[in-house]
N, CA, C and O atoms as a MOPAC input file, in Angstrom:
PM7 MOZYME 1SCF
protein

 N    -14.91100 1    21.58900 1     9.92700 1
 C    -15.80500 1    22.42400 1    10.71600 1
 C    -15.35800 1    22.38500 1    12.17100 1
 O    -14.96600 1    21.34000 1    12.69200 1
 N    -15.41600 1    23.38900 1    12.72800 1
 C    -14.78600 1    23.79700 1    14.22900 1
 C    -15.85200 1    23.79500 1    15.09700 1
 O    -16.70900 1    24.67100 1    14.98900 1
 N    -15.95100 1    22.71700 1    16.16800 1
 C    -16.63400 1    23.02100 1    17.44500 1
 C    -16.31500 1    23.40000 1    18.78700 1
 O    -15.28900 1    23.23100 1    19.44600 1
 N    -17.64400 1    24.06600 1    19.11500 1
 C    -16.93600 1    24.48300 1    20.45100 1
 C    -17.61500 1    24.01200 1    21.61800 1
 O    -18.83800 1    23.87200 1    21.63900 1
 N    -16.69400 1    23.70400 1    22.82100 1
 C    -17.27800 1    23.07600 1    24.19900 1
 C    -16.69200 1    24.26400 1    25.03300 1
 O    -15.55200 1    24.72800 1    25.06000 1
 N    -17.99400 1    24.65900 1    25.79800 1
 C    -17.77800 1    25.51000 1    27.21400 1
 C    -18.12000 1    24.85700 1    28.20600 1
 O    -18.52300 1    23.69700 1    28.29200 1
 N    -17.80700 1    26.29400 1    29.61800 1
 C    -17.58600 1    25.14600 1    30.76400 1
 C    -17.13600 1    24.38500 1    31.41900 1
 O    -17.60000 1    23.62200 1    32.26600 1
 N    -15.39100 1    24.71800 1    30.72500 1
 C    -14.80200 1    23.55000 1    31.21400 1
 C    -13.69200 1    24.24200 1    32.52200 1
 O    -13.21400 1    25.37600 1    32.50800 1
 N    -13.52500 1    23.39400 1    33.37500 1
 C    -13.36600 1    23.68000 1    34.61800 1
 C    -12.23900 1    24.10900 1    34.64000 1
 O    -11.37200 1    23.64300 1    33.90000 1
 N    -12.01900 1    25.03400 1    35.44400 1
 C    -10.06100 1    25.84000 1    35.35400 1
 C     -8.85800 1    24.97600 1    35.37700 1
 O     -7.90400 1    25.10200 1    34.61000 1
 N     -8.97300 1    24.08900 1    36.31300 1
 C     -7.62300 1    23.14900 1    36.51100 1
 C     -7.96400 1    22.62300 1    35.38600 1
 O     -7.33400 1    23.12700 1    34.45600 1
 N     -8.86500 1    21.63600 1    35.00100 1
 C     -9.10900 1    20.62400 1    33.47800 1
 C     -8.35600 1    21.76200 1    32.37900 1
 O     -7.20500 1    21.46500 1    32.06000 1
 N     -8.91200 1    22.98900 1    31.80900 1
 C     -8.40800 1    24.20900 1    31.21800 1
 C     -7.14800 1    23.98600 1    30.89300 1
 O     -6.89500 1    23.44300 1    29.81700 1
 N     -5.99700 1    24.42000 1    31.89100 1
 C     -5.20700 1    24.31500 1    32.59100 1
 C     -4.20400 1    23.28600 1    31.82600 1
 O     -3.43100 1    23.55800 1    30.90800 1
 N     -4.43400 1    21.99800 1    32.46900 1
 C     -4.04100 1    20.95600 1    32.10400 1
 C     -3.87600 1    20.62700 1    30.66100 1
 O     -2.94100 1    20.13700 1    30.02800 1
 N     -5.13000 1    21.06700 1    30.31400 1
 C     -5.07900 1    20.92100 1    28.65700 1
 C     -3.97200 1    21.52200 1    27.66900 1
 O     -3.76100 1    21.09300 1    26.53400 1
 N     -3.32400 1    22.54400 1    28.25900 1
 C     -2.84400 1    23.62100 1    27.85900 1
 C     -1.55800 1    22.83500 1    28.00100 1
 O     -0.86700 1    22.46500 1    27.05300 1
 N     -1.25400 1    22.57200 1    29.56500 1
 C      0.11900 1    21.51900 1    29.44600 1
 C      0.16400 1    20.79900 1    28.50700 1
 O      1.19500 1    20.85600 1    27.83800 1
 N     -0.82200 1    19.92700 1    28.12000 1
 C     -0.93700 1    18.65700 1    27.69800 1
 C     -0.34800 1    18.94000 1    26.06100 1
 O      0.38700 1    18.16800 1    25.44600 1
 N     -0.95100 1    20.41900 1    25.49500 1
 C     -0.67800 1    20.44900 1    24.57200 1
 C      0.82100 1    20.47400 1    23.91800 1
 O      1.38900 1    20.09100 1    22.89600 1
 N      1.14900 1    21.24700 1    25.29300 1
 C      2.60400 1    21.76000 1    24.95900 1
 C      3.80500 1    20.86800 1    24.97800 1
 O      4.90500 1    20.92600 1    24.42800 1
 N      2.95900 1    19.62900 1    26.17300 1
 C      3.80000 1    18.43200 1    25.59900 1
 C      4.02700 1    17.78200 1    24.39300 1
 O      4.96000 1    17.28200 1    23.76500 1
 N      2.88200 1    17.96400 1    24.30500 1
 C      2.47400 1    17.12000 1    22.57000 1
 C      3.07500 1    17.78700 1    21.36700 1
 O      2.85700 1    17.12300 1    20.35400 1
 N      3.62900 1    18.67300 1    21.19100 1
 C      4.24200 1    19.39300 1    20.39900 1
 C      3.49600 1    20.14300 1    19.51600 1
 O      3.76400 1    20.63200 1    18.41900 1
 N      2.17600 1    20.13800 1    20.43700 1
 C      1.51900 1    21.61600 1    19.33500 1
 C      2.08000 1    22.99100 1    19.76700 1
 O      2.48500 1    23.40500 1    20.85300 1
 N      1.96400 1    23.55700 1    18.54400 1
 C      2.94600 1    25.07000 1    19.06700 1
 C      1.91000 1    25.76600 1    19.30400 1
 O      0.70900 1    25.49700 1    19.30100 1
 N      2.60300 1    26.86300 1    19.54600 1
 C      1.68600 1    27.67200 1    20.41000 1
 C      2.30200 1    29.19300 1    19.33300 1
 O      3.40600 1    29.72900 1    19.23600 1
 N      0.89200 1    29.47400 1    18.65000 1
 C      0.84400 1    30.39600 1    17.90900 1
 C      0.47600 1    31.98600 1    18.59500 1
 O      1.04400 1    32.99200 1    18.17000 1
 N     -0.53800 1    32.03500 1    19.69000 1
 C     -0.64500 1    33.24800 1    20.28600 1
 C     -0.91700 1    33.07700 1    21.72700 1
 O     -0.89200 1    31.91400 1    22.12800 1
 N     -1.27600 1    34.37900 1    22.92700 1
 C     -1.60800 1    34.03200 1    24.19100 1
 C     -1.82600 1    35.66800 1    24.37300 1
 O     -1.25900 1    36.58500 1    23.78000 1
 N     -3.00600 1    35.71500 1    25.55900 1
 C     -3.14500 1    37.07300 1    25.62500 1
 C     -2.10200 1    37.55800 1    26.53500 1
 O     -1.83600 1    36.83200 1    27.49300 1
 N     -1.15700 1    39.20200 1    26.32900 1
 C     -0.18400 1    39.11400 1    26.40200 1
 C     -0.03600 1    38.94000 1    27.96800 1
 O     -0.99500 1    38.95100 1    28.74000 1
 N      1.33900 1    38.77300 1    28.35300 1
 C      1.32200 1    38.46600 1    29.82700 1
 C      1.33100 1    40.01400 1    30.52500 1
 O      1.07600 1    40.23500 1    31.70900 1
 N      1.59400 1    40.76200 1    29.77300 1
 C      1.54100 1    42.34500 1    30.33200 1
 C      0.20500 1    43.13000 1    30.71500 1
 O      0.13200 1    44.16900 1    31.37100 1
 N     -0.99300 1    42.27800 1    30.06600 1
 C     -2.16100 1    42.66500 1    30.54000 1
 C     -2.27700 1    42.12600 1    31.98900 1
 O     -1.69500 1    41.08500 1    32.29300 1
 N     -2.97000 1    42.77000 1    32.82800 1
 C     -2.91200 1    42.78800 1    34.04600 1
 C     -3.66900 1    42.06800 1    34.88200 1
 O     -3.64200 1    42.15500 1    36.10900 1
 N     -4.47300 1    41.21900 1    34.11900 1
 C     -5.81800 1    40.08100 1    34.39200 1
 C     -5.32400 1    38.73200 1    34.15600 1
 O     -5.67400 1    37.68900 1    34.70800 1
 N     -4.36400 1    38.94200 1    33.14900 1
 C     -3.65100 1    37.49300 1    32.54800 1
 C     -3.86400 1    36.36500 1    33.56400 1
 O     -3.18600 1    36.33100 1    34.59100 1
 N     -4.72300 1    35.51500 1    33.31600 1
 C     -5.06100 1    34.32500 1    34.25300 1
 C     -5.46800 1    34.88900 1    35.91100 1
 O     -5.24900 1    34.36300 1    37.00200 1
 N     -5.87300 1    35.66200 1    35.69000 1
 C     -7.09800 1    36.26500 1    37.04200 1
 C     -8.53900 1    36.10600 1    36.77200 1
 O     -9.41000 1    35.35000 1    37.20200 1
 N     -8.49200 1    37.28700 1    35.72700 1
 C     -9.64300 1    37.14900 1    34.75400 1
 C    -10.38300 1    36.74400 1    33.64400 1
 O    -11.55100 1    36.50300 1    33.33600 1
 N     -8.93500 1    36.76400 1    33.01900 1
 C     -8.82000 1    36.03100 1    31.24500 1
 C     -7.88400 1    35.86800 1    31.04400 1
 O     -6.85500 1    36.34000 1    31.52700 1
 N     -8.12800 1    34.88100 1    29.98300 1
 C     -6.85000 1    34.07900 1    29.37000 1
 C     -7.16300 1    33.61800 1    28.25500 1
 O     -8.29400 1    33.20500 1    27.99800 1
 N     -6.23100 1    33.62800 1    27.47300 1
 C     -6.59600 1    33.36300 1    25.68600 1
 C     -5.71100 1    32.40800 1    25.04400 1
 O     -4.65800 1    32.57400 1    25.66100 1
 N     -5.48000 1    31.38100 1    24.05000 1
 C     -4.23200 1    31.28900 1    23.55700 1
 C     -4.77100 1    30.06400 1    22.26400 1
 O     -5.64400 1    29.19700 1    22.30700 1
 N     -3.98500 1    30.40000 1    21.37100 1
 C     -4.18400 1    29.06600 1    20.36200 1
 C     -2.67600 1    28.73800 1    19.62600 1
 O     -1.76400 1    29.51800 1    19.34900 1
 N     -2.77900 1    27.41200 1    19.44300 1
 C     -2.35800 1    26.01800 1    19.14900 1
 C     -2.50600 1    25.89300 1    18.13000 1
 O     -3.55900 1    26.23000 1    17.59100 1
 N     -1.17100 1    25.18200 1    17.27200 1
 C     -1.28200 1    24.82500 1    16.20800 1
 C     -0.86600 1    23.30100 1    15.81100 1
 O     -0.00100 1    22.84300 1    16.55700 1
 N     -1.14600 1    22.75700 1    15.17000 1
 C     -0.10100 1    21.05100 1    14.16200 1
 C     -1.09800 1    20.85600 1    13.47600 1
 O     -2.32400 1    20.87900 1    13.57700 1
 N      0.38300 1    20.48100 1    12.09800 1
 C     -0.44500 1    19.95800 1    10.41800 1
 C     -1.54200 1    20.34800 1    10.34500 1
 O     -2.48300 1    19.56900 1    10.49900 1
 N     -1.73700 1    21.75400 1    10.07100 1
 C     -2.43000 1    22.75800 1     9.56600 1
 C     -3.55800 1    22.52100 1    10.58100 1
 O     -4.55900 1    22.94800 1    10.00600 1
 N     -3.95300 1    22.02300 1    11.89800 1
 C     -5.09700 1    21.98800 1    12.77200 1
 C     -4.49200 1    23.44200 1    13.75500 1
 O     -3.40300 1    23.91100 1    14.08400 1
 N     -5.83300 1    23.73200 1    13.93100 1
 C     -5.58500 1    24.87500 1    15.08200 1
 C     -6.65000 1    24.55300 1    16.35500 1
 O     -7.60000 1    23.77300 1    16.28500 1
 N     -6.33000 1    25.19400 1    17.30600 1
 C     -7.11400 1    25.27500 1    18.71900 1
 C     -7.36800 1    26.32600 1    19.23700 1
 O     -6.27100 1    26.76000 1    19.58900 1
 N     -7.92100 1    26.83700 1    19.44000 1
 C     -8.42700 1    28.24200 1    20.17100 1
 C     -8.81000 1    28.06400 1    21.64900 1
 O     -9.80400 1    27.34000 1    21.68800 1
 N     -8.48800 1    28.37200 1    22.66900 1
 C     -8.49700 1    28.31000 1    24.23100 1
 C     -9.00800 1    29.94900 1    24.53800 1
 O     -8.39500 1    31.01100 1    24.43000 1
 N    -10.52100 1    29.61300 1    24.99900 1
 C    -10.50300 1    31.03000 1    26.05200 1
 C    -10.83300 1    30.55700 1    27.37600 1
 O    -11.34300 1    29.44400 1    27.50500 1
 N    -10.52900 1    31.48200 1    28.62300 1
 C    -10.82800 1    31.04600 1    29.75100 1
 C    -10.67500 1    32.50300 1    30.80000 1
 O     -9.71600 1    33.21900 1    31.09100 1
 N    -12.22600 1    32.50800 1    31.19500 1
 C    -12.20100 1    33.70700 1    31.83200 1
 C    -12.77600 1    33.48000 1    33.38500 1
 O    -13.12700 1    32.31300 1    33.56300 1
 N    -12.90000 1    34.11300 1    34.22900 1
 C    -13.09300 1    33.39300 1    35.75300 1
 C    -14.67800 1    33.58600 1    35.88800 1
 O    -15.02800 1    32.90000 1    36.84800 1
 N    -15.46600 1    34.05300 1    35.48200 1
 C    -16.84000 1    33.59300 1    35.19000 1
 C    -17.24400 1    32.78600 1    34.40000 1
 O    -18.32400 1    32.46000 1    34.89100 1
 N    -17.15300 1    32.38000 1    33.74400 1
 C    -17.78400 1    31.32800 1    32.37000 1
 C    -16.82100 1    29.74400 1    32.29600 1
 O    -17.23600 1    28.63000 1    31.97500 1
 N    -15.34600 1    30.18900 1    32.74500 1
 C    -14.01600 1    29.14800 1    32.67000 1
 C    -13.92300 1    29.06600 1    31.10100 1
 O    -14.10700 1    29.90000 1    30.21400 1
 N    -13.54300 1    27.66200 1    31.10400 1
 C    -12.87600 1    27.55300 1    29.74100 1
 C    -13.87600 1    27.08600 1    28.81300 1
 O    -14.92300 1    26.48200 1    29.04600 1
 N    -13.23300 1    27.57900 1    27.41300 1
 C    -13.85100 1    27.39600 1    26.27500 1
 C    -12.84300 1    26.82400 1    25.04200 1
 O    -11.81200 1    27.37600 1    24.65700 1
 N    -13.37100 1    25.68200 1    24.57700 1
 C    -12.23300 1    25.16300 1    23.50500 1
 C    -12.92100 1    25.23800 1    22.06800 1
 O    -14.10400 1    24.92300 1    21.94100 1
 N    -12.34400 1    25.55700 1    21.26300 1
 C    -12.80400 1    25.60900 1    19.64100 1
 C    -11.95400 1    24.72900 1    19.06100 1
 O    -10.77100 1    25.06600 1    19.01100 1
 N    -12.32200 1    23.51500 1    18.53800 1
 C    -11.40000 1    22.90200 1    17.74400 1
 C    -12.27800 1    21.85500 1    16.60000 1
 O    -13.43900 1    21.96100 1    16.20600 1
 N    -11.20800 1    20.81300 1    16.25200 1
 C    -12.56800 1    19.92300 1    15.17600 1
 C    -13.09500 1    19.43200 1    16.22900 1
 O    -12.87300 1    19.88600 1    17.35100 1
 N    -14.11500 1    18.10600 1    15.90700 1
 C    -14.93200 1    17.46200 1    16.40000 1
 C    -13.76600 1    16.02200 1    16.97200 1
 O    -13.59500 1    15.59700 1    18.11400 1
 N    -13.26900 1    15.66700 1    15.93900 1
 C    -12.41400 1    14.68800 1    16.52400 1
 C    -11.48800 1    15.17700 1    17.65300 1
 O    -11.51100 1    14.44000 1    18.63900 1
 N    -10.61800 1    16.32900 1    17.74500 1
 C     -9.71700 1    16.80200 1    18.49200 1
 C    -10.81300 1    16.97100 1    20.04000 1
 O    -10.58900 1    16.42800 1    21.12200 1
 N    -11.88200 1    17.79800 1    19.73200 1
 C    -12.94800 1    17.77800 1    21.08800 1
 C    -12.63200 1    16.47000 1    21.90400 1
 O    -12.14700 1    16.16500 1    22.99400 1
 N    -13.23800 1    15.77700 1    20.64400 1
 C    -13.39900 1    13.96900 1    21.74000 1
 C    -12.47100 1    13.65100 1    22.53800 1
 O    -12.47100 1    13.18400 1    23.67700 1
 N    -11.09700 1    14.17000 1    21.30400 1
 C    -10.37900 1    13.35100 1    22.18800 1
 C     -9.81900 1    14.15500 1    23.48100 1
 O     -9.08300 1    13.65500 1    24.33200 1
 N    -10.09200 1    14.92000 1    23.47800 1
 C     -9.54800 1    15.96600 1    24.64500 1
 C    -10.36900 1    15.57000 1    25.31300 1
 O     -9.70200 1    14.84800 1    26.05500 1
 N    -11.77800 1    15.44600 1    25.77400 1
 C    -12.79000 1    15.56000 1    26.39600 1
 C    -13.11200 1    13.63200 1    27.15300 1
 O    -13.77300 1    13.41400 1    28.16800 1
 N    -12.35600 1    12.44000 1    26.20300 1
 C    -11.81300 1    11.30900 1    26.69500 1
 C    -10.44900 1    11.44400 1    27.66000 1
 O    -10.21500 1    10.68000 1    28.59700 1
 N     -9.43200 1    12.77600 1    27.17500 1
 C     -8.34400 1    11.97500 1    28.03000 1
 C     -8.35700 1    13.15900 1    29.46700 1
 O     -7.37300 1    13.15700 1    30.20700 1
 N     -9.53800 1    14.12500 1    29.75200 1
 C     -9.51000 1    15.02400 1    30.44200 1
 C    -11.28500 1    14.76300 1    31.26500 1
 O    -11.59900 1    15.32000 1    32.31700 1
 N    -11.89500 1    14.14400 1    30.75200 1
 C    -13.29200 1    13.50000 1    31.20000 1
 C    -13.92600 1    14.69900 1    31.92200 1
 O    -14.01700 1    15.06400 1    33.09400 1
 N    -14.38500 1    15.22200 1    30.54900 1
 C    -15.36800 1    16.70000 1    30.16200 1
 C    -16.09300 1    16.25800 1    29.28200 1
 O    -15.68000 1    15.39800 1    28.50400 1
 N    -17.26100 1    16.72800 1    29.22500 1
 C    -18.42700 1    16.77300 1    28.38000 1
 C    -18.75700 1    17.83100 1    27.71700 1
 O    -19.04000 1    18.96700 1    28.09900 1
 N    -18.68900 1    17.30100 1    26.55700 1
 C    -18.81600 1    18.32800 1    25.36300 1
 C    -19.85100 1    18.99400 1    24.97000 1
 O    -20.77100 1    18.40700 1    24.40000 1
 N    -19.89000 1    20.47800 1    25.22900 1
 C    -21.45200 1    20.25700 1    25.46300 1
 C    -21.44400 1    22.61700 1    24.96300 1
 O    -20.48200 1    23.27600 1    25.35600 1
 N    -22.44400 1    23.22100 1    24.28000 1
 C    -22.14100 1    24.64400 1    23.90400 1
 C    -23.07100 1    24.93300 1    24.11000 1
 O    -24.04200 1    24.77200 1    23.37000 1
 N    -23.06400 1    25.55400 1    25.39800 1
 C    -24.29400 1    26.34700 1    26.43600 1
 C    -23.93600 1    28.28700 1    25.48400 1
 O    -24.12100 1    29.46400 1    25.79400 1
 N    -23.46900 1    27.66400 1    24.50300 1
 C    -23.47000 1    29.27200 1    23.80400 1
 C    -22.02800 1    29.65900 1    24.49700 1
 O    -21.66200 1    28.91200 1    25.40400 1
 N    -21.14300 1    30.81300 1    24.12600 1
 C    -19.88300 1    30.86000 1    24.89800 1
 C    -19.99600 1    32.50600 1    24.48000 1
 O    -20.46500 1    33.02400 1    23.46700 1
 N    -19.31800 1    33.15600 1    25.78300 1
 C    -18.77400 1    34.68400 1    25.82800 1
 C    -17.98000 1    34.85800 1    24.89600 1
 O    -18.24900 1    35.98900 1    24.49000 1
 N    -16.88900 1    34.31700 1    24.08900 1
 C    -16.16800 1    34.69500 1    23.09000 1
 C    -16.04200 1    33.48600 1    21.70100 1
 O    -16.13400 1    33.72900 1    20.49800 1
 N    -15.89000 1    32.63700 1    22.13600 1
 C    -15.41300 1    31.73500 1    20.55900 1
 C    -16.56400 1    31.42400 1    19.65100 1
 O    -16.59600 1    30.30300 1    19.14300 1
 N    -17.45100 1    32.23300 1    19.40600 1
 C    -18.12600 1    32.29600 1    18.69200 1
 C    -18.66900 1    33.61700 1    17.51100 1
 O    -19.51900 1    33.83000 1    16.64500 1
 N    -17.39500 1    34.32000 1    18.26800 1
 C    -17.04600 1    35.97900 1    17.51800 1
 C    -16.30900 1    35.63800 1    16.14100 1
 O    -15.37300 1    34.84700 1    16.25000 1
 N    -16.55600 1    36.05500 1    15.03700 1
 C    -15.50200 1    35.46100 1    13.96900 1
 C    -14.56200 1    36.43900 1    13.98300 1
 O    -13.70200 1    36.27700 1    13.11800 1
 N    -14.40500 1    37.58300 1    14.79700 1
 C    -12.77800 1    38.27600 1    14.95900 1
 C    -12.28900 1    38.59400 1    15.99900 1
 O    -11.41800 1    39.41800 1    16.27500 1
 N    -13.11700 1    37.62900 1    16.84000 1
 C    -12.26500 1    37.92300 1    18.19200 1
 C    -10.84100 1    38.03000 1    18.45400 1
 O    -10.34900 1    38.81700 1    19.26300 1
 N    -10.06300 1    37.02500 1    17.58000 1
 C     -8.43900 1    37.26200 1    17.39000 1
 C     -8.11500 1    38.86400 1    16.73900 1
 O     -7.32900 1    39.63400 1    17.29200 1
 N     -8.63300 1    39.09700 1    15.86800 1
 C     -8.69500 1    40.41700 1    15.33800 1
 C     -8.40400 1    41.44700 1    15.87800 1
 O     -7.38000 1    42.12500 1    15.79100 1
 N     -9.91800 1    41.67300 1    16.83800 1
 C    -10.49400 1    42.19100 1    17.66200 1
 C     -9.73300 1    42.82900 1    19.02900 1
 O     -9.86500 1    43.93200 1    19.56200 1
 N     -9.00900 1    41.84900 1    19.32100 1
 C     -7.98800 1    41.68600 1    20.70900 1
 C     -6.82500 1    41.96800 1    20.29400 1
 O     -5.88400 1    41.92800 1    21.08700 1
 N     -6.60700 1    42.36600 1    18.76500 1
 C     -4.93500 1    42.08400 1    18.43800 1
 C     -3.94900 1    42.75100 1    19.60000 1
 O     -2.88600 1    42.27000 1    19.99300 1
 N     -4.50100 1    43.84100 1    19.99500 1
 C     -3.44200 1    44.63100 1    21.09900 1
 C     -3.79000 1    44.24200 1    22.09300 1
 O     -4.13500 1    45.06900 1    22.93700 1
 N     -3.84200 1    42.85900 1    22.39100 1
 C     -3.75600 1    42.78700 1    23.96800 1
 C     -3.30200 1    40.86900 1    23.78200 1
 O     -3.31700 1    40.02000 1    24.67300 1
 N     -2.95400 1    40.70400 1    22.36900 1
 C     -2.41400 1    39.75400 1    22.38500 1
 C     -0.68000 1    39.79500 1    21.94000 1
 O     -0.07200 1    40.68900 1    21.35200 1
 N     -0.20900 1    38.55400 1    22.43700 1
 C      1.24000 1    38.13000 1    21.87000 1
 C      1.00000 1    36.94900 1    20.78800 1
 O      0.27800 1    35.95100 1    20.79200 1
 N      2.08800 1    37.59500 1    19.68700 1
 C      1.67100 1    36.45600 1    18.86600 1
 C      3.35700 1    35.89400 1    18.05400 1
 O      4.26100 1    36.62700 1    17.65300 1
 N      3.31700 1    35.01500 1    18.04300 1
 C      4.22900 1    34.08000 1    18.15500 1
 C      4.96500 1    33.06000 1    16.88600 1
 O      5.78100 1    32.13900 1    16.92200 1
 N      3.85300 1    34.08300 1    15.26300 1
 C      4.24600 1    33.27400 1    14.29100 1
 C      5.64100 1    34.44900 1    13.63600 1
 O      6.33200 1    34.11100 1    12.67500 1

């Protein structure tokens, strides 16, 4: 089961995103860089390893939003010291928001 934490602050966001890419989760999609808001306004992207996925939205009103398991939350939310917490969220709670966006995403499998 997939939870989600909003609220989370742009640089923290951000970071996470590095963090992942160190870690060798791949990076399955991102909204494309040709849209013209790309990290102004919004920003999208999900993560993959051994069949776990991550979903990242982050828009400049609301900030970031993470969808992942419950264990992956924690531990993001221990090594980035965010509180996990779903004040309800503008998108990761759409079940086709990936769908939905297909043309304004890049996708990477």
């Amino acid at each position: 089961m997939d939870y989600v934490a909003t609220g989370i602050n742009t640089d923290i966001f951000y970071s996470i995103l590095k963090f992942l890419r160190q870690n060798k989760w791949r990076l399955d999609l991102e909204y494309d860089e040709k849209m013209f808001d790309k990290g102004i306004d919004f920003d999208l992207y999900q993560f993959s390893k051994d069949g776990e996925i991550i979903l990242l939205v982050w828009d400049n009103w609301f900030e970031g939003e993470i969808k992942a398991s419950k264990k992956r939350l924690e531990e993001l939310s221990g090594h980035f010291s965010f509180e996990i917490f779903d004040n309800g969220t503008e998108y990761l709670h759409q079940p086709d928001l990936i769908q939905s966006m297909s043309k304004l995403i890049k996708f990477y499998k």
